[in-house]
Backbone as XML, in Angstrom:
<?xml version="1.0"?>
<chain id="A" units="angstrom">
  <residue number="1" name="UNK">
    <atom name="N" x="-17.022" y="37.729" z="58.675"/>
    <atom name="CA" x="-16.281" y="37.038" z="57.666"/>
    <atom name="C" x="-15.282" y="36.143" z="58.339"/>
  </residue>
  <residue number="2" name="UNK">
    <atom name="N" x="-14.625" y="35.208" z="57.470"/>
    <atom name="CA" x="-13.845" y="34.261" z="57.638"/>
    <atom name="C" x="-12.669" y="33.898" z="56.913"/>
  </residue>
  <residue number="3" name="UNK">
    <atom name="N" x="-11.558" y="33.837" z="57.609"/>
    <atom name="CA" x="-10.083" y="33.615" z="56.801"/>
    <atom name="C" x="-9.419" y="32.386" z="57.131"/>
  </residue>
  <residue number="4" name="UNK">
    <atom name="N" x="-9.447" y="31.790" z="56.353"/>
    <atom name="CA" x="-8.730" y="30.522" z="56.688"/>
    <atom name="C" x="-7.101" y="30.147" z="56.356"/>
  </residue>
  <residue number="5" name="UNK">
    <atom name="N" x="-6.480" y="29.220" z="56.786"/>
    <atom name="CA" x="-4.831" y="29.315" z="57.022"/>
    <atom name="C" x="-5.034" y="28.413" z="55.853"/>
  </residue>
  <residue number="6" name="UNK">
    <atom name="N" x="-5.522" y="27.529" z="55.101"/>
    <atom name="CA" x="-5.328" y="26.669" z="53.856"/>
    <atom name="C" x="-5.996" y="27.550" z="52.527"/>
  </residue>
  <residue number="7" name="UNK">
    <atom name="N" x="-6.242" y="26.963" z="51.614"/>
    <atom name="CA" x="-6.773" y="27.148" z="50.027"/>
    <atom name="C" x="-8.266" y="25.923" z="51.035"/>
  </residue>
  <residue number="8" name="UNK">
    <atom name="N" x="-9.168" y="26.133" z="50.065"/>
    <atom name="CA" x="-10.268" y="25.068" z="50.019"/>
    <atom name="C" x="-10.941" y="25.358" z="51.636"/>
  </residue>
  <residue number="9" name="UNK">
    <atom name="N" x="-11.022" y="26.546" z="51.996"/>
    <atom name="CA" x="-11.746" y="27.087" z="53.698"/>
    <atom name="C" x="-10.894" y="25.825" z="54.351"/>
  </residue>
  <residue number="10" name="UNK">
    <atom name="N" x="-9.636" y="25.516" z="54.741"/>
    <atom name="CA" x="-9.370" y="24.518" z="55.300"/>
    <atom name="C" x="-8.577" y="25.353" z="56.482"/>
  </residue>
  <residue number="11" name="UNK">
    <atom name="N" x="-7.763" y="23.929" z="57.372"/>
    <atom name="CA" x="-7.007" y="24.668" z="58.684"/>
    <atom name="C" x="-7.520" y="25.345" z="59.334"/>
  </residue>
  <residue number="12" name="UNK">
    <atom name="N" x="-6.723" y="25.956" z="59.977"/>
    <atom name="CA" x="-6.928" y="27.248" z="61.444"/>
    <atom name="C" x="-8.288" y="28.524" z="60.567"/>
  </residue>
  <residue number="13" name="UNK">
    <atom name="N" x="-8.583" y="29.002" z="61.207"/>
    <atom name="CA" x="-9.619" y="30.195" z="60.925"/>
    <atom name="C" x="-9.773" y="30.994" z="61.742"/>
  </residue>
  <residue number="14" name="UNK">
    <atom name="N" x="-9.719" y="31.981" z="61.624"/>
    <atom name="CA" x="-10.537" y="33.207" z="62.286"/>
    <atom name="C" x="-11.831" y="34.041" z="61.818"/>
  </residue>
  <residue number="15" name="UNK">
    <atom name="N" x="-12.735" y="34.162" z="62.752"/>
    <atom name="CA" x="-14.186" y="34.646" z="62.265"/>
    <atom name="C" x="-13.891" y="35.894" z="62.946"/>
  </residue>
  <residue number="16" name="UNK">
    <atom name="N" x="-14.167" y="37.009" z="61.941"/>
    <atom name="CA" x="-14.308" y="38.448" z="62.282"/>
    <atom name="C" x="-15.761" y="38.653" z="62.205"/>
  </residue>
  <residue number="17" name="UNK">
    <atom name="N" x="-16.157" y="39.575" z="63.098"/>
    <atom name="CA" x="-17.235" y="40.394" z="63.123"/>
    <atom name="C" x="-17.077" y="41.808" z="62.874"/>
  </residue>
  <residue number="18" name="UNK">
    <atom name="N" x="-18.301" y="42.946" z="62.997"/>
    <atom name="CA" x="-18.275" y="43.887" z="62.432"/>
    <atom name="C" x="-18.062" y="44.532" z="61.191"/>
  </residue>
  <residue number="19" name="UNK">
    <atom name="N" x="-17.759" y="45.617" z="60.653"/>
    <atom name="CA" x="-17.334" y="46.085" z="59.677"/>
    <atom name="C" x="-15.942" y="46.287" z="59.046"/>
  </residue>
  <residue number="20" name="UNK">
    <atom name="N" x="-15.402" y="47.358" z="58.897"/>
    <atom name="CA" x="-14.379" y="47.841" z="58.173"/>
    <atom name="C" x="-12.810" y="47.339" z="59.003"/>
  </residue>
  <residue number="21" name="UNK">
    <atom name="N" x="-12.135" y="46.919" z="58.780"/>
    <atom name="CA" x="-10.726" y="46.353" z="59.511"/>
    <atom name="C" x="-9.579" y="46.644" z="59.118"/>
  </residue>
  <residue number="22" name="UNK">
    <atom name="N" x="-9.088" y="47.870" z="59.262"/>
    <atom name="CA" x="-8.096" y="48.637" z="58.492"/>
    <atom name="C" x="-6.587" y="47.827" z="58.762"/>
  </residue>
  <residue number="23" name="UNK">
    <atom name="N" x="-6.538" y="47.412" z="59.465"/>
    <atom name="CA" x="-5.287" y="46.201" z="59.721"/>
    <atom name="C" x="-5.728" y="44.891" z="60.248"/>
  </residue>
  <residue number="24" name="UNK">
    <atom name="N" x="-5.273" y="44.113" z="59.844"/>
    <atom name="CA" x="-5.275" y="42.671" z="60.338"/>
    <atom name="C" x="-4.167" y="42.459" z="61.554"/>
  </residue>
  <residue number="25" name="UNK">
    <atom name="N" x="-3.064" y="43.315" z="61.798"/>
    <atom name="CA" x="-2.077" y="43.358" z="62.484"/>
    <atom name="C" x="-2.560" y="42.726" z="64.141"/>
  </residue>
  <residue number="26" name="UNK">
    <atom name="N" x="-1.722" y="41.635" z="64.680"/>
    <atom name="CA" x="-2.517" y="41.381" z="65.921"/>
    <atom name="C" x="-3.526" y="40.072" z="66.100"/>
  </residue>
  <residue number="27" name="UNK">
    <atom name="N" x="-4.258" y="40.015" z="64.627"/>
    <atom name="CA" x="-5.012" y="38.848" z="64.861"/>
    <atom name="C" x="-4.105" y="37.264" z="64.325"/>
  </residue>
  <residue number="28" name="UNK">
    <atom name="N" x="-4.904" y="36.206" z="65.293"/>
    <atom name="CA" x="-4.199" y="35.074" z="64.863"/>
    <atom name="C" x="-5.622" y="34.012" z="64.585"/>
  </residue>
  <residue number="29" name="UNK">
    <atom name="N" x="-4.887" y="33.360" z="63.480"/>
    <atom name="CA" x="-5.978" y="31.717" z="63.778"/>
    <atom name="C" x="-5.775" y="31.171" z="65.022"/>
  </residue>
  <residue number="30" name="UNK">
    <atom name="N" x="-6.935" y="30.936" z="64.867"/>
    <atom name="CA" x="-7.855" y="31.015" z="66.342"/>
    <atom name="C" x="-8.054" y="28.975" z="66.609"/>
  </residue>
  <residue number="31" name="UNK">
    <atom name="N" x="-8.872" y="28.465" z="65.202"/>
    <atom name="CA" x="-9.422" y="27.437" z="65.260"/>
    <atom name="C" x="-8.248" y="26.044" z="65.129"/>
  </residue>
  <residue number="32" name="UNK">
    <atom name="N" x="-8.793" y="25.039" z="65.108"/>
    <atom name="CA" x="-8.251" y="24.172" z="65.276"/>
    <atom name="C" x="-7.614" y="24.122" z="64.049"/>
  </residue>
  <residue number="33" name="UNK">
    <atom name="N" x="-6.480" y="22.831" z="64.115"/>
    <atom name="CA" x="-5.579" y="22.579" z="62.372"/>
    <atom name="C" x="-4.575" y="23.421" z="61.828"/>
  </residue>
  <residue number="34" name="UNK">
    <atom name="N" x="-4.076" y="23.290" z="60.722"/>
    <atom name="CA" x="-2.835" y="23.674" z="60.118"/>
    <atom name="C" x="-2.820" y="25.205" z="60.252"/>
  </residue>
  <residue number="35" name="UNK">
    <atom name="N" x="-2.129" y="25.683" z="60.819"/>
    <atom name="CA" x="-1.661" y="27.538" z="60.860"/>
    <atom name="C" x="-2.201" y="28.063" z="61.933"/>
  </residue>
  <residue number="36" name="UNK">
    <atom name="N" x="-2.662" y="27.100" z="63.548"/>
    <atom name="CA" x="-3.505" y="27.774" z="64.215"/>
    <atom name="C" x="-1.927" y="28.137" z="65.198"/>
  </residue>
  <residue number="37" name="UNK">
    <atom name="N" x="-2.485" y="29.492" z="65.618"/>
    <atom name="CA" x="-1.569" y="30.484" z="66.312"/>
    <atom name="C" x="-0.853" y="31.567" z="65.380"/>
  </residue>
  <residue number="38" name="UNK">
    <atom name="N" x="-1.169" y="30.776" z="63.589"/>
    <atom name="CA" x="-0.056" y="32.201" z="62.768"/>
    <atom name="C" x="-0.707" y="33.498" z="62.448"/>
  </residue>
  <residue number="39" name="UNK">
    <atom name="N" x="0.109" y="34.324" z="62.399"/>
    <atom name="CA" x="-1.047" y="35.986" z="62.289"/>
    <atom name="C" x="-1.803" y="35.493" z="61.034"/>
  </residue>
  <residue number="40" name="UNK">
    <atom name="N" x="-3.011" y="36.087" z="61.003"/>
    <atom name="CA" x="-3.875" y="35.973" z="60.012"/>
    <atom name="C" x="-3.520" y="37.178" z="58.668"/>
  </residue>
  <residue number="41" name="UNK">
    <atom name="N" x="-2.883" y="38.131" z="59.464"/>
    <atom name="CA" x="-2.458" y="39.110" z="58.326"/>
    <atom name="C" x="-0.803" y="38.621" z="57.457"/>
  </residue>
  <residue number="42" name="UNK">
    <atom name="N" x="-1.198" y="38.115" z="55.491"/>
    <atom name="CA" x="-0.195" y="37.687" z="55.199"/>
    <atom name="C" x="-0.465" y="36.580" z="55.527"/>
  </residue>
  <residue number="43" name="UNK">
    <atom name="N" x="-1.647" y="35.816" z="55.785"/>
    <atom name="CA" x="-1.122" y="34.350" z="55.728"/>
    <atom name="C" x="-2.875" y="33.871" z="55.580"/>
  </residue>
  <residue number="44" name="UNK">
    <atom name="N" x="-3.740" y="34.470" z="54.825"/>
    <atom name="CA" x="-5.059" y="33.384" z="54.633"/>
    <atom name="C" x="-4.806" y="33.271" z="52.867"/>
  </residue>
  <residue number="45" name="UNK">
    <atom name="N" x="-5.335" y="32.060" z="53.028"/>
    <atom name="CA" x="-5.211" y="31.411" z="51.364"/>
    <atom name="C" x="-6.581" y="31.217" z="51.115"/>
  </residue>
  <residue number="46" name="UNK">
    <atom name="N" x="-7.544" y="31.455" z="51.876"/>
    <atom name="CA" x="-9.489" y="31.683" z="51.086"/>
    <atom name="C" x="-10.083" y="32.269" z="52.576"/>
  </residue>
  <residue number="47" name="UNK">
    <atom name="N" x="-11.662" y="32.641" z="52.482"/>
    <atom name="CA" x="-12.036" y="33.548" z="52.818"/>
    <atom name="C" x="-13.628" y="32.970" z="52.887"/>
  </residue>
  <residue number="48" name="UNK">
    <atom name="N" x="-14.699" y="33.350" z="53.401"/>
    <atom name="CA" x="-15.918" y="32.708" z="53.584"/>
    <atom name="C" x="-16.866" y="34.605" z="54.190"/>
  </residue>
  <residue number="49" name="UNK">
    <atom name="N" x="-17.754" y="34.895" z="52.953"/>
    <atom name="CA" x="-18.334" y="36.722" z="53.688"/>
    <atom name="C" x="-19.382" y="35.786" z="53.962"/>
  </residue>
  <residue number="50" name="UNK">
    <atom name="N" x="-19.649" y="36.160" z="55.537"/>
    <atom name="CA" x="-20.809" y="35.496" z="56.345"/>
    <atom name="C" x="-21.644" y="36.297" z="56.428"/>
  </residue>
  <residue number="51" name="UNK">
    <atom name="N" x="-21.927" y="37.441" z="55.500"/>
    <atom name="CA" x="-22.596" y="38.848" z="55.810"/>
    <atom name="C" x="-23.702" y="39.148" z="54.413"/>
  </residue>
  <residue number="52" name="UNK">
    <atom name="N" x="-24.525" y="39.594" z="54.917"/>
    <atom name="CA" x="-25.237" y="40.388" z="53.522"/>
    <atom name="C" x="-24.950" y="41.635" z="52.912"/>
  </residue>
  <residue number="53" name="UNK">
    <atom name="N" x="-23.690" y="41.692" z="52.277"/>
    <atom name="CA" x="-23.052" y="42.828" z="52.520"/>
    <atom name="C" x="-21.950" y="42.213" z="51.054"/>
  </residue>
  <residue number="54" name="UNK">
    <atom name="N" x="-21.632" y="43.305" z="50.306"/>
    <atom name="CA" x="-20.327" y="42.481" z="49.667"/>
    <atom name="C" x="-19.119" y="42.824" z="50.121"/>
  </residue>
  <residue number="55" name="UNK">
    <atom name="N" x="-17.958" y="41.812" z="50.629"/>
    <atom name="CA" x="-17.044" y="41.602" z="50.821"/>
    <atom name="C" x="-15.675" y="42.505" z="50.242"/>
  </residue>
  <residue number="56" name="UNK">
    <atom name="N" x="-14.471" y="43.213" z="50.465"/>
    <atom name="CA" x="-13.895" y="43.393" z="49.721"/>
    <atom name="C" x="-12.854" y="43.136" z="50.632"/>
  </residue>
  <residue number="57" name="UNK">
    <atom name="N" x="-11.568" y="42.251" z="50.634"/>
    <atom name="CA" x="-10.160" y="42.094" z="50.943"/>
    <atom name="C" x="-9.143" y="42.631" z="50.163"/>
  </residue>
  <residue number="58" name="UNK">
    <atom name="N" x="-8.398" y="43.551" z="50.882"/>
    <atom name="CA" x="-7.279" y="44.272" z="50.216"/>
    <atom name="C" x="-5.844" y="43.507" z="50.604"/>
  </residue>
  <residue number="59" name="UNK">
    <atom name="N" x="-4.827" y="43.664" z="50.008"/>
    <atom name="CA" x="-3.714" y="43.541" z="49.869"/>
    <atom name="C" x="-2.720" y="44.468" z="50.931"/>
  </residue>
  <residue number="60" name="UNK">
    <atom name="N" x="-3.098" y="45.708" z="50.976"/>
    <atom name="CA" x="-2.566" y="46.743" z="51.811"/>
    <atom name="C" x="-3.665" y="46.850" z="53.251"/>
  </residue>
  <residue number="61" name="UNK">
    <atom name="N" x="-2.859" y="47.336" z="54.046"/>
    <atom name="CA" x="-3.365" y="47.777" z="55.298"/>
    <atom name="C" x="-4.399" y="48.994" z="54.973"/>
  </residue>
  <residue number="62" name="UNK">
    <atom name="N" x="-5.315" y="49.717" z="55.559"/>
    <atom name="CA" x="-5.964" y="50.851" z="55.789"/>
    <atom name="C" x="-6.803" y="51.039" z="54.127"/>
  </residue>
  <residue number="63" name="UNK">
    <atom name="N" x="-7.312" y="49.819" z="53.624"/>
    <atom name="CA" x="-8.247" y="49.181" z="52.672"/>
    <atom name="C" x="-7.460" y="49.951" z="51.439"/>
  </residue>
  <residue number="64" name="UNK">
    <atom name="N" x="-6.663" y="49.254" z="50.867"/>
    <atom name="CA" x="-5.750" y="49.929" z="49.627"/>
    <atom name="C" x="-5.428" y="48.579" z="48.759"/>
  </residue>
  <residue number="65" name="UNK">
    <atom name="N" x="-4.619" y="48.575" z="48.013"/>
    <atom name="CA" x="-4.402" y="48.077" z="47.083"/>
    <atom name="C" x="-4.537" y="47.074" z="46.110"/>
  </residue>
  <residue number="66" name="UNK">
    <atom name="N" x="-3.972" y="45.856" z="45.816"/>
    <atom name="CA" x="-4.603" y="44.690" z="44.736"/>
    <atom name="C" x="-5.898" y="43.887" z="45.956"/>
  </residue>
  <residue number="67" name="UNK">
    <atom name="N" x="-6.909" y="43.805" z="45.202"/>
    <atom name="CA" x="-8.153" y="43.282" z="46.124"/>
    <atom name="C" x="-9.103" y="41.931" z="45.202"/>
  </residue>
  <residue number="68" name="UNK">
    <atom name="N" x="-9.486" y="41.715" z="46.371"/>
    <atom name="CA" x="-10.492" y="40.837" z="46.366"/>
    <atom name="C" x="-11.980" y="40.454" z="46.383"/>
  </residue>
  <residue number="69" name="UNK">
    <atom name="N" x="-12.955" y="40.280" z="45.876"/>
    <atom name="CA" x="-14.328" y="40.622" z="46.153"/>
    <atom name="C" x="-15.401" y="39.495" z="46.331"/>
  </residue>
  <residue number="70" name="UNK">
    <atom name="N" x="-15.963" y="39.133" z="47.504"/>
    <atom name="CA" x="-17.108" y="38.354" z="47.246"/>
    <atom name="C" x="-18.009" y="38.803" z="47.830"/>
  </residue>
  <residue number="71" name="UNK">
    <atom name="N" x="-19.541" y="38.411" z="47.108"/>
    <atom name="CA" x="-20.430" y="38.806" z="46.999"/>
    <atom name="C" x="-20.925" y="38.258" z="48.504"/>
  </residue>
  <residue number="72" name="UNK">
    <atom name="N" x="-21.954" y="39.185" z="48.867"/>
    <atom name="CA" x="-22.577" y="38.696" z="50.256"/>
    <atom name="C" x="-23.053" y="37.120" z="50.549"/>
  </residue>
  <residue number="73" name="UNK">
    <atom name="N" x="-22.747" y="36.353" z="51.556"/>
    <atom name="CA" x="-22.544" y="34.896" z="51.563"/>
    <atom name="C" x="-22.245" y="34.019" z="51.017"/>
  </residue>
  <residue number="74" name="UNK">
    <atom name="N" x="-20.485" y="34.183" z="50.369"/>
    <atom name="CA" x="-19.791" y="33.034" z="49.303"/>
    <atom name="C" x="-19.066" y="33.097" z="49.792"/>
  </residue>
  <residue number="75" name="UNK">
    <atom name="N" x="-18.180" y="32.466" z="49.192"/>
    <atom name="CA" x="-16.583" y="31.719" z="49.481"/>
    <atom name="C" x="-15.748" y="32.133" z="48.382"/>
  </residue>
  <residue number="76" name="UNK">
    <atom name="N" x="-14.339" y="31.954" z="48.950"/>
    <atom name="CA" x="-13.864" y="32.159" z="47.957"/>
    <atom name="C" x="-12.205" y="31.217" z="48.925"/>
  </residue>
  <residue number="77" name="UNK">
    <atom name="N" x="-12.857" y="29.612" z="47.721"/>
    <atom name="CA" x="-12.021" y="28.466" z="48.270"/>
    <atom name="C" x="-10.312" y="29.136" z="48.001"/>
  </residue>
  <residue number="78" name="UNK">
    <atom name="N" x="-9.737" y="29.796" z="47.416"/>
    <atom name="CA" x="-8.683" y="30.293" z="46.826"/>
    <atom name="C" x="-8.913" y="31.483" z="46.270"/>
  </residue>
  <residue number="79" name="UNK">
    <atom name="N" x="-8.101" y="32.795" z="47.116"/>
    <atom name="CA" x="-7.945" y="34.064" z="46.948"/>
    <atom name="C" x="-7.460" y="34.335" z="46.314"/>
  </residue>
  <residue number="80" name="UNK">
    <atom name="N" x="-6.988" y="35.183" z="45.437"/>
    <atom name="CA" x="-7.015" y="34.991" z="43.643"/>
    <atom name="C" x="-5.599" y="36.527" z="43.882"/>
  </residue>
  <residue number="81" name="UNK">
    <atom name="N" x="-6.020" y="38.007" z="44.309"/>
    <atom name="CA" x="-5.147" y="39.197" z="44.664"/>
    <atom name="C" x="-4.569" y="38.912" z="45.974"/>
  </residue>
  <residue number="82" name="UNK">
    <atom name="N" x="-4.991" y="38.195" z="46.882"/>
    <atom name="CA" x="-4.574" y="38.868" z="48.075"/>
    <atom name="C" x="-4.325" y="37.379" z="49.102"/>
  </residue>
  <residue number="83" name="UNK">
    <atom name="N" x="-3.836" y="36.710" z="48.116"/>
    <atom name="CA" x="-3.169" y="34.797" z="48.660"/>
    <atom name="C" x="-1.929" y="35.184" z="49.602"/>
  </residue>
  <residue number="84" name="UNK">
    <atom name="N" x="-2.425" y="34.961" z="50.604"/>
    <atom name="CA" x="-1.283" y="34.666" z="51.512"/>
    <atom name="C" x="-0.294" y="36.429" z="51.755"/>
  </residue>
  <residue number="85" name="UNK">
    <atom name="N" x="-1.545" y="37.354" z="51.314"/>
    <atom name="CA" x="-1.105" y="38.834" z="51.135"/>
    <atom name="C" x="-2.034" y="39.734" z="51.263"/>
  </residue>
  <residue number="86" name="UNK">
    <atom name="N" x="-2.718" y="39.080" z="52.688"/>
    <atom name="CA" x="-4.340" y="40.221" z="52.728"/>
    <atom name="C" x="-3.666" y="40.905" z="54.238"/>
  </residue>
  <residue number="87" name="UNK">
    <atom name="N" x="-3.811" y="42.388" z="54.148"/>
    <atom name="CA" x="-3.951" y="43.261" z="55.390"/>
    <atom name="C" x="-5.045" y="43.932" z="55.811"/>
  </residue>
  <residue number="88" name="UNK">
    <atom name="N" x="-6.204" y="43.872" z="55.325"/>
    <atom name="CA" x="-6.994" y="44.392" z="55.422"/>
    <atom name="C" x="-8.839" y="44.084" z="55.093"/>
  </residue>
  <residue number="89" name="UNK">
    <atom name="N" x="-10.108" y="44.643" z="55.626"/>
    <atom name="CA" x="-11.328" y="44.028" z="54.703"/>
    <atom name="C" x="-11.955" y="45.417" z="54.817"/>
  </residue>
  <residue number="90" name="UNK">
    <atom name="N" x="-13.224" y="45.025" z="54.370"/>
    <atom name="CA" x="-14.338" y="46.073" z="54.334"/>
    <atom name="C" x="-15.450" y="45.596" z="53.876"/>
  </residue>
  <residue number="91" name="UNK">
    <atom name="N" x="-16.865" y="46.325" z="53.920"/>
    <atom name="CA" x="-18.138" y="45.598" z="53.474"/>
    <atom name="C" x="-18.433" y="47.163" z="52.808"/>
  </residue>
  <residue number="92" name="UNK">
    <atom name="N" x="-19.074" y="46.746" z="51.730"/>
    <atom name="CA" x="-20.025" y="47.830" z="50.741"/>
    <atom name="C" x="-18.822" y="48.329" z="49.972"/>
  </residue>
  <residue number="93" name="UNK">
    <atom name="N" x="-17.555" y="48.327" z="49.778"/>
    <atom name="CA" x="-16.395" y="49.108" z="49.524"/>
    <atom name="C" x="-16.591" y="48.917" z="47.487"/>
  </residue>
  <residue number="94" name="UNK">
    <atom name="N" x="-15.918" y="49.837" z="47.140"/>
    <atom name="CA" x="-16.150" y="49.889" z="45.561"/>
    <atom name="C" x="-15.137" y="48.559" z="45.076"/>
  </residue>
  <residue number="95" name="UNK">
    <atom name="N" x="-15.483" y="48.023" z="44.391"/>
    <atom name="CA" x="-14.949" y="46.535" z="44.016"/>
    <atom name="C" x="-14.170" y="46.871" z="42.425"/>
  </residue>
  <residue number="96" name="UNK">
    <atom name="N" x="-14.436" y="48.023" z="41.712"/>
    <atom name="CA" x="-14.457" y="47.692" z="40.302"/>
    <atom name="C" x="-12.883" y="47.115" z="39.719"/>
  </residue>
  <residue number="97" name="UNK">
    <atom name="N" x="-12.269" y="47.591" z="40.547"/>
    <atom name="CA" x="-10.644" y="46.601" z="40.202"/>
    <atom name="C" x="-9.980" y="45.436" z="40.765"/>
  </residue>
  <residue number="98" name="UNK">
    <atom name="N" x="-11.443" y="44.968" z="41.535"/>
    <atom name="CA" x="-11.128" y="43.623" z="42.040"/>
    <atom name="C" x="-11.269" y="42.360" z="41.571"/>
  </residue>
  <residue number="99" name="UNK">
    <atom name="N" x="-10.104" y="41.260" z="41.988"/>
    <atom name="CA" x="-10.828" y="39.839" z="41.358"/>
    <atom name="C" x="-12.254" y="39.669" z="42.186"/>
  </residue>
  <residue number="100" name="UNK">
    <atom name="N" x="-13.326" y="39.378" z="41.159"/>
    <atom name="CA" x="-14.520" y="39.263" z="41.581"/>
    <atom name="C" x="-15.386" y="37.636" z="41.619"/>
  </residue>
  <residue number="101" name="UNK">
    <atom name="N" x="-15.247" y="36.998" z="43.065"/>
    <atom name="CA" x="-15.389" y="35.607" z="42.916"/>
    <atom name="C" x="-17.176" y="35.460" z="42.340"/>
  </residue>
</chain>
């Protein structure tokens, strides 16, 4: 998956691999443009699941609280729970109280 430092997949980005990411703590945009070097945790405004898998971004660290959901390979140009307030992801995770892009 993919977090980007703008709304509209724009700016700095970071591409995660693997699964479950109980903190974001540590990682930074990576890519070129607006927000590259700022922690990625608390600061992506959309999101890109590069996975066949559905997506879920939480709000809290250690996959907890107001969340986010996209379906395996979408976008989601503007994060709707977790704008500029994501600590966390996961793949397959139960979605039913999430904004669902």
């Amino acid at each position: 998956m993919a977090f980007y430092f703008n709304s509209g997949n724009e700016g700095s980005y970071t591409v995660f691999r693997g699964f479950d990411h109980y903190s974001l703590d540590g990682y930074k945009f990576l890519g070129s443009g607006a927000g590259k070097g700022q922690n990625v945790k608390n600061n992506a405004a959309s999101a890109s699941n590069l996975a066949p898998y559905n997506l879920v971004i939480y709000f809290n660290s250690n996959l907890a609280g107001a969340c986010d959901a996209l379906p395996k390979f979408s976008t989601a140009s503007r994060l709707v729970n977790t704008y500029n307030d994501n600590a966390s992801f996961g793949y397959g995770r139960y979605d039913g109280n999430c904004y669902k892009f």
